[in-house]
Structures are given as structure tokens and as C-alpha cells.
C-alpha positions in Angstrom: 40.2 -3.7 -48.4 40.7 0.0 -47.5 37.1 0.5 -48.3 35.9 -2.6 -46.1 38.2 -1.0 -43.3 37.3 2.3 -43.4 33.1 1.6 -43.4 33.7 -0.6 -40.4 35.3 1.7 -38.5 32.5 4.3 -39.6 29.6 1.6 -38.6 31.6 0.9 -35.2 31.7 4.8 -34.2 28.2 5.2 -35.3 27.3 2.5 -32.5 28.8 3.7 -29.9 27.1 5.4 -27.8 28.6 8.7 -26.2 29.2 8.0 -22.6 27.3 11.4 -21.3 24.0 10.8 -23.7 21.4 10.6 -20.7 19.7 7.1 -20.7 16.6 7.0 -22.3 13.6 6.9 -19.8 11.8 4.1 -19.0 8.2 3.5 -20.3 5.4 2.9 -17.3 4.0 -0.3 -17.3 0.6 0.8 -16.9 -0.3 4.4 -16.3 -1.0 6.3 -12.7 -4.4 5.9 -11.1 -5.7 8.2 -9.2 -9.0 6.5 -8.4 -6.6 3.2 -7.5 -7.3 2.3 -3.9 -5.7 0.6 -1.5 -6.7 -2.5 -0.2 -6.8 -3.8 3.5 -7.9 -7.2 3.8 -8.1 -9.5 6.6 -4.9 -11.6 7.1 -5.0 -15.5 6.7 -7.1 -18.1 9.2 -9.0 -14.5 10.3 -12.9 -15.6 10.7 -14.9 -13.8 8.1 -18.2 -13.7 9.7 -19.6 -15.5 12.4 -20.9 -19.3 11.9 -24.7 -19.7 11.9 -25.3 -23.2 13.1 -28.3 -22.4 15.8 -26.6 -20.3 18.3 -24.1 -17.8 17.4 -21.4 -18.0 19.9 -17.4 -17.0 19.7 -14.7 -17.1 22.4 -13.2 -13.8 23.5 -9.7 -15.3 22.3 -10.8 -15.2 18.7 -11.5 -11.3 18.9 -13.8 -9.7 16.2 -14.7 -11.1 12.7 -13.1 -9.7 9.7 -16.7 -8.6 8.5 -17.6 -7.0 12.4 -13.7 -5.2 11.8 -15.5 -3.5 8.4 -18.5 -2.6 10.0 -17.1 -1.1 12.9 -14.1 1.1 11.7 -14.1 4.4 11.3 -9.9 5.5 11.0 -6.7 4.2 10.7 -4.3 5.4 13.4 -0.3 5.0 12.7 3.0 6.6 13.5 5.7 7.2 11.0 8.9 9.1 10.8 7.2 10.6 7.5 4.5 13.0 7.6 3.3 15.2 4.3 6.4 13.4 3.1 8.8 15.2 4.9 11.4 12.9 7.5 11.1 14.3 11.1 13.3 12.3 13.7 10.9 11.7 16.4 7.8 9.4 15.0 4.7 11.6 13.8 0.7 10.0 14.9 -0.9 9.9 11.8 -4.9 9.1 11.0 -6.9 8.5 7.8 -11.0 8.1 8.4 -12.6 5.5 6.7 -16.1 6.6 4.9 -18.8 4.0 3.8 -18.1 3.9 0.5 -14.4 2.7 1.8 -15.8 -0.4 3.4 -16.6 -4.1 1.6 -18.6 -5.7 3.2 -18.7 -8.8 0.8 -14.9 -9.6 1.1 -15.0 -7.8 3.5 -12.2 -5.5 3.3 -11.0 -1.7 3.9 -10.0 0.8 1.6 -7.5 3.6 1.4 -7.1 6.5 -1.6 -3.9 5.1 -3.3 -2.9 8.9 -3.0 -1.9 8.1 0.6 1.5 6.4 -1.6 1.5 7.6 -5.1 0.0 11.3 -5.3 -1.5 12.9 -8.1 1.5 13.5 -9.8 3.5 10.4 -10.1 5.5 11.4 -6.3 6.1 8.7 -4.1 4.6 9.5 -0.9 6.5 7.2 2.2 4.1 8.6 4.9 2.0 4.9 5.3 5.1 2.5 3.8 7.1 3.4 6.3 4.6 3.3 9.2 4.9 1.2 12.4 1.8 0.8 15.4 -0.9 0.7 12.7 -4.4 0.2 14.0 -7.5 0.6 12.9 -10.2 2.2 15.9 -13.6 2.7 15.9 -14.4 6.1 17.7 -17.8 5.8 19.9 -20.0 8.3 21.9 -17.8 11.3 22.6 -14.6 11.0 20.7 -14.2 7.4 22.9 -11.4 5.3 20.7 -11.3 1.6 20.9 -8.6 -0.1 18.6 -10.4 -3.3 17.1 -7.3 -4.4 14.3 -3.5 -4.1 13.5 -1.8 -4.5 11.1 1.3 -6.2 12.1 4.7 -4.1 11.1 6.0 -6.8 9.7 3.2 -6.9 6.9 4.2 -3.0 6.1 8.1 -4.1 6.3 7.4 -6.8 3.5 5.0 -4.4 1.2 7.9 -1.3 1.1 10.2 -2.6 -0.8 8.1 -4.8 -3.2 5.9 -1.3 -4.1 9.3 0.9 -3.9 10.8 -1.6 -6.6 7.5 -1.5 -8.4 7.4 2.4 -8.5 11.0 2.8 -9.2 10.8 0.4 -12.4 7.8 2.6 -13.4 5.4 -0.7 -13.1 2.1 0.9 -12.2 0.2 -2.4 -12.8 2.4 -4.0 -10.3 2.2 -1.1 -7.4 -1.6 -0.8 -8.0 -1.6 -5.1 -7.7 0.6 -4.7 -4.7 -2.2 -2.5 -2.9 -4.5 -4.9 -3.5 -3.0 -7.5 -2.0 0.0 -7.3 0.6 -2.2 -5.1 3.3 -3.6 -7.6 5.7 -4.9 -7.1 9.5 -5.7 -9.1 12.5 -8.6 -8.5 14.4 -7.5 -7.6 18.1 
């Protein structure tokens, strides 16, 4: 009985774990992506491209296609209390150009580097998740800016925490799905 005794005690101490052993890291779910982009895609009940029944007409209240948004853009203008990841009190105006090979026109969609929220290294940049007054411009004869799209703040305010949750779990496959799919924008 004294045998029994003592090797449980000895099996029950092995268990334990010391309370000040660091916990053991998390593994990624999927691995960082630099090449990863991010996806801005028009938002629900946006016209793709125009109708071609005979005459091609559309009201002024519908605004631009989705595909004449594509075409057309050349930045992304937006203001955010983070700039080069650093806080600053007063909001910062912000800009990221858009080059052809960041423009689909099949879907048609934008694209950002996904470096503008996860960097090289695996760091968590805030600069665009916490951005409000997002539009995207097209810049005409002479440095002349016209906004053409937004995307609302409330679609930014519902991607931050999902991707923050994402990156904090270490589930790349999920941040790099999120940036495919929550950035929408309306045509203005």
C-alpha cells in the first residue's frame, strides 16, 4: 500500500506543472505571406458593369460601376490615428497608389500589399485597421483629385477585430481569408 501511495504521489508531482514554466507558444495556422494581398471588392447590390441592352444609359443616383471604380483608381486616401505604426493624437492623411497589376478587372476588384497590416516580419501593422474617411480618388490632369468610392467605416470597424483575433491566435489562413473578403466599397 505504501508503495501504491508513494508512486502516486510521485506521478501527481510529475504532472503538475510549475506555475512560472512559460506557456508553450502557439503554432500558426498557416504561415506569413508576404505576396498575400488585400482585397477590395465592391460592396453588395453595387452594379458591376453597365447593362448592354441597345443603349447604355445609367442615372446619376446610381454613381459609377464597380468595374468603371477599377478602371479609374489610381490611390487610396485615409486618415488614421496610426501612421508607420506609431499612435499620434490628432488623425494622420494617409495614401497608397494603386498600380495596374493591383486592379481586377474580371471581379473587378482592388488590391492592396497585405504588408500595409502584417509586415514582413510577422508585426501587426494598425495603420489601415484603424482607418476612418477611406476613399479611393482618381487623380486627373495636373494633380486634380476626384473621390469616385468609400469604404464605409463601419466595414473597417467590423474587419479589426475579426483580423486582430485572427492574428493574435496566430491563424494566418484566417487573416489572409479575412483580406479577401471583409473590404467592400460603394461607388460615390
Amino acid at each position: 500500500m505504501k508503495k501504491l501511495l508513494l508512486f502516486l504521489a510521485a506521478a501527481s508531482l510529475l504532472a503538475c506543472k510549475p506555475q512560472n514554466a512559460p506557456e508553450e507558444p502557439k503554432k500558426p495556422i498557416g504561415k506569413l505571406d508576404p505576396n498575400a494581398t488585400i482585397t477590395i471588392r465592391p460592396a453588395k447590390g453595387v452594379q458591376i458593369r453597365k447593362q448592354s441592352f441597345g443603349v447604355q444609359t445609367r442615372s446619376k443616383a446610381t454613381g459609377l460601376t464597380a468595374l468603371e471604380v477599377v478602371q479609374q483608381a489610381t490611390s487610396i486616401h485615409y486618415q488614421s490615428h496610426y501612421a508607420d505604426n506609431r499612435y499620434h493624437e490628432e488623425l494622420v492623411s494617409l495614401r497608397r497608389g494603386f498600380r495596374e497589376d493591383m486592379k481586377d478587372f474580371t471581379t473587378p476588384a482592388l488590391k492592396m500589399l497585405s504588408l500595409d497590416v502584417i509586415t514582413y516580419d510577422g508585426k501587426y501593422f494598425r495603420d489601415l485597421t484603424y482607418s476612418k474617411n477611406v476613399y479611393i480618388v482618381k487623380v486627373t490632369d495636373g494633380h486634380k483629385v476626384d473621390t469616385i468610392a468609400c469604404i464605409p467605416d463601419e466595414v473597417i470597424n467590423a474587419a479589426r477585430p475579426l483580423i486582430e483575433a485572427a492574428y493574435n491566435d496566430s491563424n494566418y489562413t484566417e487573416v489572409y481569408r479575412l483580406f479577401d473578403e471583409a473590404f467592400t466599397f460603394r461607388p460615390l
